[in-house]
C-alpha angles and dihedrals in degrees: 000000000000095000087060081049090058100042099051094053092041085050088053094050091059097051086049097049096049086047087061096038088055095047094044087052092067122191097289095242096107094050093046085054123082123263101249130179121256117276114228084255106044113095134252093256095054092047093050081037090054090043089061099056099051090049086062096050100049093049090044083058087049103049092040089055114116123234087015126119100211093167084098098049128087112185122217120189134184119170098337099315114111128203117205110210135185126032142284133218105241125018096245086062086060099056078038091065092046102059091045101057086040087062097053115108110250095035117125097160140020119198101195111215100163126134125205110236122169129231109276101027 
């Protein structure tokens, strides 16, 4: 009897767990749409909204970036300026990071505050 019990709630818990991953996948509009600033008349929550994604796009690029090791970079975006945090391990990853997140669509700036920390420090 108390195994039904589990595997109805676990049951339940799944169904509960892919609702919310199909509604947190959206329709892919929004992502395929550059990153702009807020407008005077767009609200607080579509410009943090809008920040956000650009955050994610700019540390997919990085972490899709060939030859980049983005473990060490956190992103941080605010109408279309972007901050780099965090380290790298070699100094031409750093200039690395920087062109990359240069070359995502939406951004207008990029404050590199990057360190260069070897492997093993």
């Amino acid at each position: 009897m108390k195994s039904d019990h589990a595997a109805r709630y676990i049951g339940g818990a799944l169904i509960a767990l892919m609702a919310f991953g199909a509604n947190a996948q959206g329709s892919g509009v929004a992502a395929s749409a550059p990153a702009a600033s807020a407008t005077p008349g767009e609200s607080k929550g579509a410009a943090r909204a809008a920040n956000r994604l650009l955050q994610k796009e700019v540390l997919r690029a990085l972490t899709h970036t060939k030859g980049l090791n983005a473990s060490g970079i956190a992103v941080r975006a605010r109408d279309g300026a972007v901050a780099l945090q965090g380290w790298v391990p070699e100094q031409s990853q750093l200039q690395l990071a920087l062109r990359t997140a240069q070359g995502v669509p939406g951004v207008v700036s990029v404050s590199n505050q990057l360190t260069v920390r070897p492997v093993g420090e």
